[in-house]
C-alpha positions in Angstrom: -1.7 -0.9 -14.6 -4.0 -2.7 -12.5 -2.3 -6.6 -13.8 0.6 -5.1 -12.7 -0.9 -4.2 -9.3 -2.5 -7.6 -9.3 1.0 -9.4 -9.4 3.1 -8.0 -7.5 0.7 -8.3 -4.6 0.1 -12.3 -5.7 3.6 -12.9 -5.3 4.2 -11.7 -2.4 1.3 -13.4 -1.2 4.0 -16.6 -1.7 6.7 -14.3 -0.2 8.8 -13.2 -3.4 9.2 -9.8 -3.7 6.8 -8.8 -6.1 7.4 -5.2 -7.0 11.1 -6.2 -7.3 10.2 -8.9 -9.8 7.6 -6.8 -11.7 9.2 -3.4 -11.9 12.5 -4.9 -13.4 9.8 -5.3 -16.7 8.1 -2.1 -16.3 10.6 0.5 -15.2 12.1 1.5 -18.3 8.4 2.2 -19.8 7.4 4.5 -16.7 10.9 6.1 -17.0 10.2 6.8 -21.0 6.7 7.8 -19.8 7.8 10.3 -17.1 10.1 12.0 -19.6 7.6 12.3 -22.2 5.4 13.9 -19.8 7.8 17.0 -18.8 8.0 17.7 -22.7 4.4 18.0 -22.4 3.1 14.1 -23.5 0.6 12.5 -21.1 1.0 9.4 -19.9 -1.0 8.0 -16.3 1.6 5.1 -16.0 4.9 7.2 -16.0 7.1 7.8 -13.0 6.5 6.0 -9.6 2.8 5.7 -9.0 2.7 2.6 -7.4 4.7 4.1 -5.1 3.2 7.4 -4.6 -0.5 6.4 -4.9 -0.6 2.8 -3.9 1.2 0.5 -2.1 1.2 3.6 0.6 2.7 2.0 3.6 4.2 -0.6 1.9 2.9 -3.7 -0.4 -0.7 -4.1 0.5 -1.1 -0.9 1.1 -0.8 -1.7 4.6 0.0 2.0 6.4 -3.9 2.4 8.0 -4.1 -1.0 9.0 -0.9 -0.4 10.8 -2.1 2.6 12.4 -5.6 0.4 13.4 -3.6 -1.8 15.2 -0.9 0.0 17.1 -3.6 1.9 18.6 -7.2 0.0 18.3 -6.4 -3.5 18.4 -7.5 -5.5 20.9 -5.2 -9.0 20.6 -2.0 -8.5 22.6 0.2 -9.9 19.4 -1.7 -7.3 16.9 -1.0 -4.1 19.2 2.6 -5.2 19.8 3.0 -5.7 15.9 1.2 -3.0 15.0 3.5 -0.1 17.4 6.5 -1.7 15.8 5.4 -1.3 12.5 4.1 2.3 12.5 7.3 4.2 12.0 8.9 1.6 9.3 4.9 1.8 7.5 5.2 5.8 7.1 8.2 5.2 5.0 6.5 2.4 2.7 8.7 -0.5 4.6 6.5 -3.3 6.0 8.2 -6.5 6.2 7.3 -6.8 9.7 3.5 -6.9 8.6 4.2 -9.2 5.6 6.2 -12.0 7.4 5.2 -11.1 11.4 0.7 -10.9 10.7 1.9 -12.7 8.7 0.2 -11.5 5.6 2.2 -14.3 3.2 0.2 -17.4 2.9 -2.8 -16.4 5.3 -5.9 -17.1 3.7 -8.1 -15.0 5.8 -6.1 -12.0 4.6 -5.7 -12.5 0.6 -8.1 -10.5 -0.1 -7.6 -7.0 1.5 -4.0 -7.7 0.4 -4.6 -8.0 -2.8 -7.9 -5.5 -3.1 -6.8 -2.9 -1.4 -3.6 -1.5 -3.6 -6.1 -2.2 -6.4 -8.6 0.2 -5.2 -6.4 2.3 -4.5 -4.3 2.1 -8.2 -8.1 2.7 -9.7 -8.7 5.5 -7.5 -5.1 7.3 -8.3 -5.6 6.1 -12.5 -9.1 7.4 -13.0 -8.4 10.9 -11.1 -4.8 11.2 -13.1 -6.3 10.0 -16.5 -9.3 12.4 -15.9 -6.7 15.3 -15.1 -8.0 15.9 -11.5 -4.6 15.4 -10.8 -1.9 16.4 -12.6 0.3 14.0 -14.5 3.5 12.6 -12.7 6.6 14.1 -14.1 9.0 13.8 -10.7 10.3 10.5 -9.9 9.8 10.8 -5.8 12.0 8.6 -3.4 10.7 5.0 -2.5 10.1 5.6 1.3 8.7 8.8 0.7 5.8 9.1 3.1 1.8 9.7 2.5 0.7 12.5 1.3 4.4 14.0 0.0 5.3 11.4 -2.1 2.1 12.4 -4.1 2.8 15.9 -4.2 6.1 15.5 -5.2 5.5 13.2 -8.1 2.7 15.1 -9.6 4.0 18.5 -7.9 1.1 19.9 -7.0 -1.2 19.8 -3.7 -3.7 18.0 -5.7 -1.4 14.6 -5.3 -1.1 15.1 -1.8 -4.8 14.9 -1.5 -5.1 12.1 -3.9 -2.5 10.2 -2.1 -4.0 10.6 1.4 -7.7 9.8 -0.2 -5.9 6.2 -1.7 -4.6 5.6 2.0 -7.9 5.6 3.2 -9.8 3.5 0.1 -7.0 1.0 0.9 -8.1 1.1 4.5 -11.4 1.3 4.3 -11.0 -2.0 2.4 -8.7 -3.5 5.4 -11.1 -2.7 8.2 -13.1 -5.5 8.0 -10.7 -8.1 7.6 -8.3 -7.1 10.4 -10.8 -6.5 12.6 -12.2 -9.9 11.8 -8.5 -11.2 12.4 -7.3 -9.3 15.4 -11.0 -11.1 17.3 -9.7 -14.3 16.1 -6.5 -13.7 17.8 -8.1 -12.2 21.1 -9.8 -15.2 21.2 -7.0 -17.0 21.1 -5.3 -15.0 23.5 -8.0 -15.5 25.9 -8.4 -19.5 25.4 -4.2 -20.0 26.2 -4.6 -17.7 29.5 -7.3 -19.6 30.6 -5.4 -23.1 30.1 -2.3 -21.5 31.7 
């Protein structure tokens, strides 16, 4: 689960579309999982939990960082970003991050790319495998937002709590690292108005 998680965020680090590439090996096996599970099997890798548990706002897990920095950034080109981002981020879209940041091929943001859906996988796979939550046995829509999509795939309340408790692991693990980046940027900001 968490090799998966691990490649599709690599690759798009390079700009291909990891979880297209990825799920096109995987997708039969979560199908096959899911169905198992409603006849009363119990699989933790079944349905959509990347989905519903991870990659909540998009690859990278990126919806709190978008919230940080529509409303609490301080560099001009993060706030901008960041307010037209929010709405497309609630429904798991977040091309405008990916390629706008940009995310793809900027070292100082690897690593919250690529940690961040990771925590968030281990947090969603331990509290599934450990029956906290229930097992998935609904395959929710893609864009589904936070919170629901959780709930619906597991349907029960307890995967809209899980799914909002990944959200914030996967921000939690962003904070720094945008933060870092949008003073890098203000600082930037600053040095071209005082040249102009």
């Amino acid at each position: 689960f968490l090799i998966i998680i691990f490649f599709i965020h690599f690759l798009w680090w390079f700009g291909i579309h990891g979880a297209t590439i990825t799920s096109s090996f995987y997708q039969a096996i979560v199908l096959a999982n899911m169905a198992d599970n409603v006849k009363g099997g119990f699989h933790v890798f079944a349905g959509d939990p990347i989905n519903a548990f991870v990659t909540i706002g998009g690859s990278g897990a990126t919806l709190g960082m978008a919230i940080f920095i529509a409303f609490l950034a301080r560099s001009k080109q993060l706030k901008e970003l960041g307010k037209l981002e929010l709405i497309p981020a609630i429904f798991n879209i977040n091309e405008p991050l990916i390629f706008g940041l940009p995310i793809v091929y900027n070292v100082g943001l690897f690593i919250p790319f690529i940690c961040a859906p990771l925590a968030s996988g281990a947090v969603a796979y331990v509290a599934i495998a450990t029956h906290m939550v229930p097992k998935i046995i609904v395959q929710q829509p893609w864009p589904t937002p936070v919170g629901l999509s959780g709930m619906i795939a597991t349907a029960s309340w307890q995967g809209f709590v899980l799914s909002v408790v990944c959200a914030i692991v996967a921000f939690l693990i962003w904070f720094p690292f945008i933060k870092h980046y949008d003073s890098q940027l203000l600082k930037k900001e600053q040095a071209d108005a005082t040249k102009a």
